[in-house]
C-alpha positions in Angstrom: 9.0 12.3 -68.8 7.6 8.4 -68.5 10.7 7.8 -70.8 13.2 9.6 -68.0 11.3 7.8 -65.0 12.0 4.2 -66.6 15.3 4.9 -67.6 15.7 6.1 -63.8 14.0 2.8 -62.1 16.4 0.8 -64.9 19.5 2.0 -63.4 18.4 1.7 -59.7 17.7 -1.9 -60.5 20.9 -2.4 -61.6 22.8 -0.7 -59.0 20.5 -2.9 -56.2 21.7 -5.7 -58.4 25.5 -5.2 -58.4 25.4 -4.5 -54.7 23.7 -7.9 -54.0 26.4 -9.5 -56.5 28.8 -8.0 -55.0 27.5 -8.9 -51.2 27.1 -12.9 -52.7 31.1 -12.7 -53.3 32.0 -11.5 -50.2 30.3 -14.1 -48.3 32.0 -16.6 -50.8 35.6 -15.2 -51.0 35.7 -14.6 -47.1 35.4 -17.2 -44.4 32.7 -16.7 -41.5 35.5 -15.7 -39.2 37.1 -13.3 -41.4 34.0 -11.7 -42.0 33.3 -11.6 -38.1 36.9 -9.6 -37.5 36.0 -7.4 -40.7 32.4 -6.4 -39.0 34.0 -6.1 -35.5 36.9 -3.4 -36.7 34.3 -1.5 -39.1 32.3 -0.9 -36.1 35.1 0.2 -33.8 36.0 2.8 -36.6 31.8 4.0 -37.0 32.3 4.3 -32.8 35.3 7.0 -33.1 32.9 9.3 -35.2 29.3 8.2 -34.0 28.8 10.6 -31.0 26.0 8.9 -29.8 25.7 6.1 -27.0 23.0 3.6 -26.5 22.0 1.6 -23.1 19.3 -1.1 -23.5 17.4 -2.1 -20.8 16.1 -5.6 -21.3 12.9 -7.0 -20.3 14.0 -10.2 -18.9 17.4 -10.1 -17.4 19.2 -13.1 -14.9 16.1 -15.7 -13.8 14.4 -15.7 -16.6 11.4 -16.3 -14.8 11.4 -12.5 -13.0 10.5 -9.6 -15.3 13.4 -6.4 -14.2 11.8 -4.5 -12.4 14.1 -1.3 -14.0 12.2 -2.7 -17.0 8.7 -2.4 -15.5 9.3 0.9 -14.2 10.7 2.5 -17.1 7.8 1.0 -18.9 5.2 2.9 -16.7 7.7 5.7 -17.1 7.5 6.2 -20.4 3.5 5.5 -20.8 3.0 8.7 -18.7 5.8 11.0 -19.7 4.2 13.9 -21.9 6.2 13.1 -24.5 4.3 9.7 -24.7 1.6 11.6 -26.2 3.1 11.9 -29.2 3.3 8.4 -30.6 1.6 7.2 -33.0 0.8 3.3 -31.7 0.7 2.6 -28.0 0.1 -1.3 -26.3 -2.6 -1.5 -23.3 -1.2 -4.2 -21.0 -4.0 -5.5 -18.0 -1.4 -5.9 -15.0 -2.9 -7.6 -12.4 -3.7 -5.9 -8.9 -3.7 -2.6 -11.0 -7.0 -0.2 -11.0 -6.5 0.5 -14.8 -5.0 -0.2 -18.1 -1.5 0.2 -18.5 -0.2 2.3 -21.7 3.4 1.4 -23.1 5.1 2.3 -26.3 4.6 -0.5 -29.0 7.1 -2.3 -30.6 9.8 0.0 -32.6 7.9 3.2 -31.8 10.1 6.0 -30.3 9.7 9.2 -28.3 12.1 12.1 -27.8 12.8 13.7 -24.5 14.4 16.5 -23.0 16.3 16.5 -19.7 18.2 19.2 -17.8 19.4 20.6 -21.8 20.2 16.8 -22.9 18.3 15.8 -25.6 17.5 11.5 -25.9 15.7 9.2 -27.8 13.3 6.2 -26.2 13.1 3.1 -28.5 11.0 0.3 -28.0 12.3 -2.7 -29.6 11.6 -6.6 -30.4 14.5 -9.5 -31.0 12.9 -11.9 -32.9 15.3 -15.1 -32.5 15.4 -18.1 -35.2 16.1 -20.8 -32.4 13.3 -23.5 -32.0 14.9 -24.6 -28.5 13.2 -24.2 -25.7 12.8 -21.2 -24.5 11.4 -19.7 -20.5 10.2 -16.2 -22.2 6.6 -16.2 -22.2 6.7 -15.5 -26.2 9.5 -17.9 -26.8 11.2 -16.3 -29.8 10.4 -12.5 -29.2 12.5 -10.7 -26.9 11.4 -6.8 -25.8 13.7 -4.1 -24.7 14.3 -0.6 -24.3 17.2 1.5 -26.2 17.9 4.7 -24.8 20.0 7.2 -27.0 22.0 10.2 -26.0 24.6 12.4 -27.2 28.2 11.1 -25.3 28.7 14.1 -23.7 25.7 13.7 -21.4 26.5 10.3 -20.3 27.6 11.3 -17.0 24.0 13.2 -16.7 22.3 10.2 -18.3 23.5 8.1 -16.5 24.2 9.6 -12.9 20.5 11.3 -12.4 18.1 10.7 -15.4 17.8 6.7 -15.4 17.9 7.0 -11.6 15.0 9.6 -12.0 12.7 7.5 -14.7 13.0 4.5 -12.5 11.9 6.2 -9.3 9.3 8.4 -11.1 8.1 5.0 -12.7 7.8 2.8 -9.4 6.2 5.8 -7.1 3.4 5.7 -10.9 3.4 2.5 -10.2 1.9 2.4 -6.3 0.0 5.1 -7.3 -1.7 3.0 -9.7 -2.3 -0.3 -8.0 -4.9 -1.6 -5.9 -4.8 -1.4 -2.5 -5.0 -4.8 -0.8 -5.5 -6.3 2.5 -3.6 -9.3 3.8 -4.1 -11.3 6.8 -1.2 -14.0 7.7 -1.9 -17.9 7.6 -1.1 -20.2 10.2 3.1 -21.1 10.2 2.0 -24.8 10.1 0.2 -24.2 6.3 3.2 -21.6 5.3 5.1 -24.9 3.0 1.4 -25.7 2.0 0.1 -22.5 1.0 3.9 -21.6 -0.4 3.5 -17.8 1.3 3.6 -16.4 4.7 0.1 -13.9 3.8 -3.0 -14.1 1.8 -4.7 -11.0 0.0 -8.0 -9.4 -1.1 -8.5 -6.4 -2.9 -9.1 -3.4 0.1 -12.1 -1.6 -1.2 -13.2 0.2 2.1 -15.2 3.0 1.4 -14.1 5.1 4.5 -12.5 8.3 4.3 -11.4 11.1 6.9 -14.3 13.1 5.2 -16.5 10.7 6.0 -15.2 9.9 9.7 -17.2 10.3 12.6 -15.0 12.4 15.6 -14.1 15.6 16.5 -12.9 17.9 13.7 -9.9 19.3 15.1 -8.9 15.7 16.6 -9.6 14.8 13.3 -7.3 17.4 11.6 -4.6 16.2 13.7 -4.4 13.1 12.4 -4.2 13.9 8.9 -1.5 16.8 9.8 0.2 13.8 11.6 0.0 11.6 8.7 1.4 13.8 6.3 4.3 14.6 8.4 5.5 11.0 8.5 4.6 10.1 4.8 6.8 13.0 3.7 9.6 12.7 6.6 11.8 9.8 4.5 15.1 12.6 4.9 14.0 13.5 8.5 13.9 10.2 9.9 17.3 9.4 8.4 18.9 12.5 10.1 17.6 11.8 13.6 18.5 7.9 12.7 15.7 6.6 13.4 13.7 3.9 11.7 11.0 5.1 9.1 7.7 4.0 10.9 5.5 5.2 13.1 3.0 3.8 15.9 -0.3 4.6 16.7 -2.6 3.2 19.3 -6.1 3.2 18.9 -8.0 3.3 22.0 -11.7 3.3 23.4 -14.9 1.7 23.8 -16.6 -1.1 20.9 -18.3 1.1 18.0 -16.3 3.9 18.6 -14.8 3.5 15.0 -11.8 1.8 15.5 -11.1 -0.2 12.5 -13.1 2.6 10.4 -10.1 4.7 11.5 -7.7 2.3 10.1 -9.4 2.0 6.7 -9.7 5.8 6.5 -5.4 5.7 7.0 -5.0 3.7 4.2 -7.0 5.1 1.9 -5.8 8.1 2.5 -2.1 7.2 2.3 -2.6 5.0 -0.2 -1.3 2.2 1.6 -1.6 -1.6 1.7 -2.8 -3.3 5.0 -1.5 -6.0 7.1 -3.7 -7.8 9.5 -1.4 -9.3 12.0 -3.3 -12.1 13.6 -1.0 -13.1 16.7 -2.7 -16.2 17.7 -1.8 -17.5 13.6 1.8 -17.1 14.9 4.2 -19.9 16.1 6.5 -18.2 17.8 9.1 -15.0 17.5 10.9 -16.3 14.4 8.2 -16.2 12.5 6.9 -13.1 13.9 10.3 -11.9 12.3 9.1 -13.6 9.1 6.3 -12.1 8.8 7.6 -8.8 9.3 10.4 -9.6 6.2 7.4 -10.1 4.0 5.6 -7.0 4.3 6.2 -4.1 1.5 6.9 -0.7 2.4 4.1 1.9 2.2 2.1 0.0 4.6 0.2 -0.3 7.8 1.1 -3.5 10.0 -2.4 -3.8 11.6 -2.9 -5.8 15.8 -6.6 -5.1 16.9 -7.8 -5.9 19.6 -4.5 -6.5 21.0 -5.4 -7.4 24.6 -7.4 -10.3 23.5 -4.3 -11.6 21.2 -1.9 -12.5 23.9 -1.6 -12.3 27.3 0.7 -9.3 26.9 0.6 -8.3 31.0 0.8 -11.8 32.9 4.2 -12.5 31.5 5.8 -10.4 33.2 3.4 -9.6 36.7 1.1 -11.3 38.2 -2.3 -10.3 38.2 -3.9 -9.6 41.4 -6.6 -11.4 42.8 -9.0 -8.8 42.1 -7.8 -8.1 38.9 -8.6 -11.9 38.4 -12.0 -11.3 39.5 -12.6 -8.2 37.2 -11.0 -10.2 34.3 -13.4 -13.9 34.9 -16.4 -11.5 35.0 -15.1 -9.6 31.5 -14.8 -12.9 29.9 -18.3 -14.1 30.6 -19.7 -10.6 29.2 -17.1 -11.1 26.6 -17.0 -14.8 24.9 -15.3 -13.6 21.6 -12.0 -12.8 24.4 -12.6 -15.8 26.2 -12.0 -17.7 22.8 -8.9 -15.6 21.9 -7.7 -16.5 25.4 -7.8 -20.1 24.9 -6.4 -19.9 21.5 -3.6 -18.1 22.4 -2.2 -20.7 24.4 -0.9 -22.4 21.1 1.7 -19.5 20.6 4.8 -19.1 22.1 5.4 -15.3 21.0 6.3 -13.8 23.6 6.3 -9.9 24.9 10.1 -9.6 24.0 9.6 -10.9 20.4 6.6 -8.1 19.9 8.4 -5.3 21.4 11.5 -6.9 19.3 9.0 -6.8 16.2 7.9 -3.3 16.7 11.0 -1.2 17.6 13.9 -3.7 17.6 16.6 -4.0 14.7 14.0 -6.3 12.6 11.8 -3.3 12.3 13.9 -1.2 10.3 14.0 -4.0 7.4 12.2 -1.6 5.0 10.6 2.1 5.5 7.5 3.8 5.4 5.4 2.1 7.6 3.0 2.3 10.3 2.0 0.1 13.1 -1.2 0.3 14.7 -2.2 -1.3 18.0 -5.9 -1.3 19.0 -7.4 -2.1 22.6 -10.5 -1.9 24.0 -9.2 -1.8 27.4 -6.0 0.2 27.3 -5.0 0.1 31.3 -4.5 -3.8 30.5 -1.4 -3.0 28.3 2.3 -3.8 29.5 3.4 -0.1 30.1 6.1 -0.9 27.6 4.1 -2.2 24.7 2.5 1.5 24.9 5.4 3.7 25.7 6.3 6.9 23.3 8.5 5.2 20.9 6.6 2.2 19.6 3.5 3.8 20.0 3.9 7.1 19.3 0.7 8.5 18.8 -2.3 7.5 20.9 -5.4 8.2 20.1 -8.6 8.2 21.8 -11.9 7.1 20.4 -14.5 8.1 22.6 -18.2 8.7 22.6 -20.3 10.7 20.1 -19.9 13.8 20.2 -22.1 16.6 18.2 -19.6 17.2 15.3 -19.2 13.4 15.2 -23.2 13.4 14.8 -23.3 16.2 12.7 -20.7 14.5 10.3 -23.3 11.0 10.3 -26.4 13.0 9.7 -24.6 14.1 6.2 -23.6 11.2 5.6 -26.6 8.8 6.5 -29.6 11.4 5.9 -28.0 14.0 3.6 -28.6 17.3 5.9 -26.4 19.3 7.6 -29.0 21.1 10.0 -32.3 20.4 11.2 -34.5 21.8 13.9 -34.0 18.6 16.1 -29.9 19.1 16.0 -30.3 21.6 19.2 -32.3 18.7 21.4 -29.6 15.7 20.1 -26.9 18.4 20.8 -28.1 18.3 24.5 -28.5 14.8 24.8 -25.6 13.9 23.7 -23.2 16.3 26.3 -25.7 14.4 29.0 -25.6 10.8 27.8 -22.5 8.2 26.3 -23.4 6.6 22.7 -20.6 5.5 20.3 -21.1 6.6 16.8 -22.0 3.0 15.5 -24.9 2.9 18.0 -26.0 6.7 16.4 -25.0 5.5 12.7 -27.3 2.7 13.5 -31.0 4.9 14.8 -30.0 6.9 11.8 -29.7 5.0 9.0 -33.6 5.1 7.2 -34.8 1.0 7.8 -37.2 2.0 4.8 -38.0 4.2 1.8 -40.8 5.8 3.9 -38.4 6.8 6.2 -37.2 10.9 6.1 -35.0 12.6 8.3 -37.2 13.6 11.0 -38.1 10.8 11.5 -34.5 9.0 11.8 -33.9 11.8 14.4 -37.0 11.5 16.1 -35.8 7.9 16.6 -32.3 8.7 17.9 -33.6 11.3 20.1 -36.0 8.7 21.8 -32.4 6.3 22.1 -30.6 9.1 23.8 -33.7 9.5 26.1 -33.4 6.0 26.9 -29.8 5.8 27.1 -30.1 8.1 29.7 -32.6 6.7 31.6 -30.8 3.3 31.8 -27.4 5.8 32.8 -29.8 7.2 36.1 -30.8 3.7 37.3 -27.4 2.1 36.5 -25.9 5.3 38.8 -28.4 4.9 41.5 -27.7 1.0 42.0 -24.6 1.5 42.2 -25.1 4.6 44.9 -27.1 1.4 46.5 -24.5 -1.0 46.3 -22.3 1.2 47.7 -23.7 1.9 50.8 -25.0 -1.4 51.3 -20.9 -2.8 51.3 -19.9 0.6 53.6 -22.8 -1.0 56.3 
């Protein structure tokens, strides 16, 4: 048997030898262009038999600089596909702005897929080049790609609806994946400075709709609403009309205004956009600013009366409007200051109402627009209209499903002996949620329940007290003017 075995391995080593003697005379006998033609024609004749086509999708393509985003997506693709789960060595890459680890095939591992009856073949693959020139890939001599492999007679499948369906399956993994983030615009005179139009943080607001103090079924709405737009891309492209979608947030401070907005995004998933008005030149780059933003996002004004002058510029106030205003302003410094700020900006009423519902704001989809005022009668009837503000909502006082939602959340209870009393208070007597959130929220470890109610309940009692006299001055007043 040993004798068999070497005779065997004696006879291999001889055929490996003849073949390399043989290949040695061929690259002597035939010139480097003869043997280009020669490997160009074999590989046409392989082609009429070889059933199979390939595509490659590179990893770097045109500016070398930009990574394809085809590329990307596949990539995230293929590291969540279930058929991932069957190879053998996988690459972790830390993307920043991502809330995990990103799983990708490693280099020359390959997964097998089924689609619609076609069976293919995923291949990850390196090109290691020889070059020592300089080279813009981040690993100068190692090129990655992707080979995809398919029977020919699927190529119209292939290629028609499966890359098309990896690539969208890939990017829509992809938002799902990232971390939201919150940008707020910087000043057009430090745009060549800074080299970009906004600046970003990580969004990490913890508020949800669970978690949101208001009225359930007001409440409900609003999600029913916000599902409705995120999944009306087809319906807002047969009524031709832009993908977006305004909302105006309206109602006393502390009523849970920006909580509102927080809750949106994290409950969409999207990015937000802190449009600071008095950062803005003029309309141009109001336009700008609009170009830059992604889809899947919420364009954010609060506060939007103390922004610009958005009702003087097109009617003069009245004198007692004046009056009502100058007396707002001293209660109200953080206005006054926006006031005199704004004065640097030329955007105008136009350019908004342009920037909201003109032909800029259909430059990407999937977007919302929210407006918020403290003092909603001050708005130019047209900023407000149905159209560019669609929805408006109403943020009002506590109510005693608002409270009841707090007490869960602040004290961990969802009934008490006390709720009846606060209930009855509350019908008689206005308190925004932060001003409840704020008697009951424990100010120490000694602190239980009761006695975080026992505290709001003597608020409410003054609340109400303060509501009687403040009525009966002005009953005072009154009749003092009518004599």
């Amino acid at each position: 048997m040993v004798a068999v075995k070497g005779e065997l391995w004696s006879q291999v080593g001889s055929i490996i030898a003849s073949l390399m003697f043989v290949y040695a005379m061929f690259k002597e006998c035939f010139p480097y262009q003869l043997r280009g033609y020669l490997g160009r024609y074999s590989h046409k004749m392989v082609n009429l038999v070889y059933p199979y086509v390939q595509i490659t999708f590179h990893e770097y393509t045109g500016e070398r600089f930009n990574r394809s985003e085809v590329y990307g997506a596949i990539r995230t693709y293929l590291g969540a596909c279930p058929a991932s789960t069957l190879a053998k060595r996988l690459r972790a890459h830390d993307i920043k702005d991502n809330k995990s680890l990103i799983l990708s095939m490693d280099d020359d591992e390959e997964i097998t897929e089924e689609f619609q009856g076609a069976k293919l073949w995923w291949t990850s693959c390196k090109h290691v080049t020889k070059s020592q020139s300089f080279s813009f890939y981040p690993a100068s001599d190692e090129k990655r790609y992707y080979r995809l492999t398919f029977h020919r007679r699927y190529k119209d499948l292939i290629t028609g609806s499966y890359i098309n369906y990896v690539v969208q399956q890939g990017k829509d993994m992809a938002v799902r994946n990232r971390q939201l983030k919150l940008y707020t615009n910087n000043s057009s005179d430090d745009w060549y400075g800074k080299g970009t139009r906004w600046s970003h943080v990580a969004f990490e607001h913890p508020a949800t709709f669970q978690k949101l103090a208001m009225d359930l079924k007001k409440k409900e709405e609003i999600i029913n609403d916000l599902d409705k737009f995120r999944l009306g891309k087809d319906y807002y492209s047969k009524i031709g009309k832009a993908w977006k979608r305004g909302y105006l947030l309206y109602g006393p401070p502390g009523t849970g205004k920006s909580s509102m907005i927080a809750a949106m995004a994290n409950y969409l998933e999207y990015d937000i956009y802190d449009l600071e008005l008095t950062a803005v030149k003029d309309n141009t780059d109001l336009k700008k600013l609009l170009i830059d933003t992604s889809n899947k996002s919420i364009i954010v004004i609060e506060d939007i009366d103390c922004s610009l002058d958005l009702t003087g510029q097109r009617n003069k106030k009245k004198d007692d409007e004046k009056d009502e205003d100058d007396e707002e302003k001293k209660k109200d410094p953080i206005r006054k200051r926006f006031e005199e700020e704004n004065k640097k900006s030329k955007v105008t009423l136009s350019g908004l109402l342009n920037f909201i519902d003109g032909i800029w704001s259909a430059c990407g989809g999937e977007r919302l627009i929210v407006f918020t005022t403290n003092y909603v009668h001050k708005l130019d009837p047209a900023l407000v209209r149905r159209g560019r503000m669609d929805k408006h909502i109403e943020l009002s006082y506590c109510c005693f499903e608002a409270f009841k939602v707090l007490a869960y959340n602040y004290l961990d209870i969802d009934s008490h002996h006390l709720f009846e009393k606060i209930k009855c208070l509350l019908e008689e007597t206005d308190m925004t949620p932060a001003d409840v959130a704020e008697n009951l929220m424990p100010k120490s470890v000694t602190e239980d329940a009761e006695t975080c109610l026992k505290k709001l309940i003597e608020a409410l009692e003054l609340a109400k007290e303060e509501a009687q006299k403040k009525a009966e001055r002005n009953t005072v007043t009154n009749l003092i003017k009518k004599k």
